[in-house]
N, CA, C and O atoms as a DFTB+ gen file, in Angstrom:
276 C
 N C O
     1  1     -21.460      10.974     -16.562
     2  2     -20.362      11.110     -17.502
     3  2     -19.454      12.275     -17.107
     4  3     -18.246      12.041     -17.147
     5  1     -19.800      13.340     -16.779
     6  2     -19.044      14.442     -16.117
     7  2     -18.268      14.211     -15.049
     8  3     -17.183      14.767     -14.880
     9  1     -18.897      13.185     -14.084
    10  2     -18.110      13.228     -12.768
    11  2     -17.026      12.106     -13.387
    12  3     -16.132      11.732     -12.628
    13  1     -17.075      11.648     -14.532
    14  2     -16.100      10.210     -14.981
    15  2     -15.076      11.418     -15.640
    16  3     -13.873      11.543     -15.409
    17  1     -15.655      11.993     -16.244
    18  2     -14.775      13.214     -17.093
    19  2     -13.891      14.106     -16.276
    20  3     -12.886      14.554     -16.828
    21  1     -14.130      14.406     -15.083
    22  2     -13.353      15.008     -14.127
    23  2     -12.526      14.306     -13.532
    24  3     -11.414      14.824     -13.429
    25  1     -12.671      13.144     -13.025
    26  2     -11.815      12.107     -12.445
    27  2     -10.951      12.024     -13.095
    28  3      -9.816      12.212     -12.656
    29  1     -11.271      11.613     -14.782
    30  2      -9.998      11.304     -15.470
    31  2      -9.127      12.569     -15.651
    32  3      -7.965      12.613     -15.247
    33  1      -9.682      13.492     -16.215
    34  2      -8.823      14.754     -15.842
    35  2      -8.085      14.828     -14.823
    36  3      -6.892      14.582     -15.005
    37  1      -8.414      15.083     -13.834
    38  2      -7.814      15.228     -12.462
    39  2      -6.676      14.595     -12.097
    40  3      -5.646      15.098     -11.648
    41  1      -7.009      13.071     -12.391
    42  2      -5.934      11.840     -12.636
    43  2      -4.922      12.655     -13.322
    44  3      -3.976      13.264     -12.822
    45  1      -5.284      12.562     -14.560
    46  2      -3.890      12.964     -15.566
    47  2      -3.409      14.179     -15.677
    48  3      -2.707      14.445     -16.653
    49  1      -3.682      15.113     -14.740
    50  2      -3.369      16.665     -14.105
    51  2      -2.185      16.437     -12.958
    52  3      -1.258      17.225     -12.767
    53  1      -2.425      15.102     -12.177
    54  2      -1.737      14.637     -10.831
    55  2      -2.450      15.316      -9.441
    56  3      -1.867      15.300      -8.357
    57  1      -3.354      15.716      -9.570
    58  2      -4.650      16.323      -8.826
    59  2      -4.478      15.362      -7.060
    60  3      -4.306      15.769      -5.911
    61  1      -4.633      14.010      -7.659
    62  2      -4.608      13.517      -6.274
    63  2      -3.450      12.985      -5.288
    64  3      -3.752      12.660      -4.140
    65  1      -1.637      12.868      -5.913
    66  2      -0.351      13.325      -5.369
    67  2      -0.420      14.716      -4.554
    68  3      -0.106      14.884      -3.376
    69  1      -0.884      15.625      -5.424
    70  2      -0.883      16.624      -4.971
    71  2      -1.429      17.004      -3.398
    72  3      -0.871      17.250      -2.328
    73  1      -2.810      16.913      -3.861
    74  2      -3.655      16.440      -2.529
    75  2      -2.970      16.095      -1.182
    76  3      -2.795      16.640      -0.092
    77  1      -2.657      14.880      -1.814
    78  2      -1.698      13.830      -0.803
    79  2      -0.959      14.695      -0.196
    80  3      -1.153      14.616       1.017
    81  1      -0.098      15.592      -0.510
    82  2       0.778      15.990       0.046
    83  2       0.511      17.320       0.847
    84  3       1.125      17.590       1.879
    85  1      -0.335      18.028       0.360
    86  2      -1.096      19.184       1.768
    87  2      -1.420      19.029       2.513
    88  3      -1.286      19.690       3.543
    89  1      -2.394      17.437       2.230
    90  2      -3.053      17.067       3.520
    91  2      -2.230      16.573       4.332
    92  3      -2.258      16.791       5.544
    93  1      -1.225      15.693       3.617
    94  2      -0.482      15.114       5.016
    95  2       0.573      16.366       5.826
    96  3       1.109      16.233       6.926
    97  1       0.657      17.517       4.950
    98  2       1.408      18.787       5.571
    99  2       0.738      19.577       6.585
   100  3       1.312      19.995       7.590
   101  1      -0.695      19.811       6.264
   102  2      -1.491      20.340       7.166
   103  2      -1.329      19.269       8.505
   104  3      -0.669      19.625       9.482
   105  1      -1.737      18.445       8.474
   106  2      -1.562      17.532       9.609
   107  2      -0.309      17.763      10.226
   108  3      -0.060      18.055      11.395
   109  1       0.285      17.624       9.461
   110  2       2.231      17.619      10.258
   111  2       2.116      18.981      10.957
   112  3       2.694      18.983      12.044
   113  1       1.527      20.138      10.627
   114  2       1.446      21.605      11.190
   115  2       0.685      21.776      11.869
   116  3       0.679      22.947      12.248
   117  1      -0.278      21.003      12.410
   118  2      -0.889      21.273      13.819
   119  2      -0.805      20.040      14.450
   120  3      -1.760      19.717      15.156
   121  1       0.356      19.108      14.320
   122  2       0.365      17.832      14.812
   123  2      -0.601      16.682      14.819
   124  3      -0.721      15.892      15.755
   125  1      -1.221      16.659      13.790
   126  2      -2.294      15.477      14.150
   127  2      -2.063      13.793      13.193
   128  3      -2.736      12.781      12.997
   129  1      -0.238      14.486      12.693
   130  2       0.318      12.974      11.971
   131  2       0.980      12.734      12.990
   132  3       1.856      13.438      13.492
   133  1       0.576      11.704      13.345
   134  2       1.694      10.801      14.496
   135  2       2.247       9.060      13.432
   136  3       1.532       8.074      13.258
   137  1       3.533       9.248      12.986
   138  2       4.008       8.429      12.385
   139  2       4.049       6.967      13.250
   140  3       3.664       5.852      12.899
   141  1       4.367       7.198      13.899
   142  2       4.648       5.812      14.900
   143  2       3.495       4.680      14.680
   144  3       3.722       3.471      14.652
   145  1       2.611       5.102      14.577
   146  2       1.235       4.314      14.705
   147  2       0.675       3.706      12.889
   148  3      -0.323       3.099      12.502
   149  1       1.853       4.231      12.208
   150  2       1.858       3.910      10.703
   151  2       1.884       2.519      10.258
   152  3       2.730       1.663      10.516
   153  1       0.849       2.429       9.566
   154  2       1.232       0.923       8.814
   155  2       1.133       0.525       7.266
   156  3       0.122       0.950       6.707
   157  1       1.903      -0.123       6.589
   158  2       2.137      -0.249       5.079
   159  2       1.259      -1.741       5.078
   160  3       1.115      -2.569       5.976
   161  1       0.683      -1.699       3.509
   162  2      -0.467      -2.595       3.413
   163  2       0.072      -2.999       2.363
   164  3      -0.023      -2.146       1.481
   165  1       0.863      -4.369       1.883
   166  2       0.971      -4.488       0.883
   167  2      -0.091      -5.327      -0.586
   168  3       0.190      -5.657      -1.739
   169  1      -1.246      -5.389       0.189
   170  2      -2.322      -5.126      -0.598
   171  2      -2.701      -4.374      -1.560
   172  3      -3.717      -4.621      -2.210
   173  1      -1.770      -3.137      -1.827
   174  2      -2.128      -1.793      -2.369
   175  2      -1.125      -1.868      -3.310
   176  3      -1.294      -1.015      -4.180
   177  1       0.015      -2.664      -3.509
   178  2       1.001      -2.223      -4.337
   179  2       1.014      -3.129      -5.292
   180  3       0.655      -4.295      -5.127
   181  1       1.451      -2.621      -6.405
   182  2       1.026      -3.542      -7.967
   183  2       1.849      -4.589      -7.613
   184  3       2.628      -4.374      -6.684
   185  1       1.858      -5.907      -8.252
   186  2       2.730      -6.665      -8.806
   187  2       3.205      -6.974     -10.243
   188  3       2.669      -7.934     -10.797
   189  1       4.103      -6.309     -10.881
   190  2       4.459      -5.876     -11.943
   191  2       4.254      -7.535     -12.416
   192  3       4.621      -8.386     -11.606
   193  1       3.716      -7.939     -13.620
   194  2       3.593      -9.132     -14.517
   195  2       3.048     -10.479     -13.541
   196  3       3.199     -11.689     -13.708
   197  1       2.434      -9.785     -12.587
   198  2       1.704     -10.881     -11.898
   199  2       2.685     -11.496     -10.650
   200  3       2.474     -12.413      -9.856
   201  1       4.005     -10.466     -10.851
   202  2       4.848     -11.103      -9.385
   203  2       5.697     -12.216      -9.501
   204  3       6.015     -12.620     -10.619
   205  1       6.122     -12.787      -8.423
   206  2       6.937     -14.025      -8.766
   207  2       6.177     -15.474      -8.604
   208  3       5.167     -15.630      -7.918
   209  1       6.692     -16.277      -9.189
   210  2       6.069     -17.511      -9.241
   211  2       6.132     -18.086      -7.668
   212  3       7.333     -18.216      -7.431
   213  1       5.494     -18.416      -6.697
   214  2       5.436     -19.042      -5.821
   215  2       6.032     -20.382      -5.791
   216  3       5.257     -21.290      -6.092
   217  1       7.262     -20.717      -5.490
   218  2       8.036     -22.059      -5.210
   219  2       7.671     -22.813      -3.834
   220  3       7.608     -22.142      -2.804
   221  1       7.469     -23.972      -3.809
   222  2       7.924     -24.635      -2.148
   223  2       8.868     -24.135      -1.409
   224  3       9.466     -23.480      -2.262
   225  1       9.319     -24.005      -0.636
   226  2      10.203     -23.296       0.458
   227  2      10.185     -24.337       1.466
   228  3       9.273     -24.911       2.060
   229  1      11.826     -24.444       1.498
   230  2      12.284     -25.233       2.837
   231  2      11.921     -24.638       4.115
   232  3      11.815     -23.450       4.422
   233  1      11.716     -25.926       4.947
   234  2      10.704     -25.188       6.461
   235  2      12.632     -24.522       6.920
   236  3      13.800     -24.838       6.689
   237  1      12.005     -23.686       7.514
   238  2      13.019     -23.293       8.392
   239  2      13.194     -23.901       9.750
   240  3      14.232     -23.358      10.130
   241  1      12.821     -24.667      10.667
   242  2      12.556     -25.352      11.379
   243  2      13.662     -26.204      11.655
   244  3      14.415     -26.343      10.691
   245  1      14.019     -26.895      12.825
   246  2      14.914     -27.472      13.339
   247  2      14.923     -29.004      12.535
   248  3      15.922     -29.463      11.981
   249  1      13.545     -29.702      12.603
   250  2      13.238     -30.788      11.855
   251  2      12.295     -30.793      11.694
   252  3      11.710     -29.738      11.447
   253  1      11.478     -32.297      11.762
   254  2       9.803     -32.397      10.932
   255  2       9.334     -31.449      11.968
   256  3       9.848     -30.963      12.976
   257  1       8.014     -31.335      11.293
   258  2       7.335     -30.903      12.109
   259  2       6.706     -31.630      12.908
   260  3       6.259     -32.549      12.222
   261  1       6.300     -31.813      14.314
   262  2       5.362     -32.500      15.597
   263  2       4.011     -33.082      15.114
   264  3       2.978     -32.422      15.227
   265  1       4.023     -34.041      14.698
   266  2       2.580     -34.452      14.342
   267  2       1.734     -33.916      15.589
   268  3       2.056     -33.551      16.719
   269  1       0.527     -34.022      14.918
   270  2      -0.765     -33.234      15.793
   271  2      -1.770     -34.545      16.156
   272  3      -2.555     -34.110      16.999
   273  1      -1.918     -35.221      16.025
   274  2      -2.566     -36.702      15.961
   275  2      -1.806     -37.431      17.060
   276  3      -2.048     -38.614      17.297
């Protein structure tokens, strides 16, 4: 219950923004952020009300597609 009690604290202090941002400063000051090699996961980011409804989408494609058969 304590370690749940600290978390939430911490949370609602902004404890782990904070964080975020020394650590990635310390790094930047002895060089060990190399941006280039960065990648965004959009796995991680909310979808506010569940996102958009998924429609069919016209192929982009010249015509049908090549049967495989």
């Amino acid at each position: 219950m304590t370690a749940w009690r600290r978390l939430r604290d911490w949370t609602e202090a902004g404890v782990w923004p904070q964080l975020h941002e020394v650590l990635l400063a310390e790094l930047r000051a002895v060089g060990l952020l190399d941006m280039d090699d960065a990648a965004i996961d959009g796995s991680h980011v909310r979808a506010l009300k569940g996102g958009l409804t998924p429609d069919l989408r016209r192929s982009t494609g010249l015509g049908p597609a090549a049967s495989t058969t």
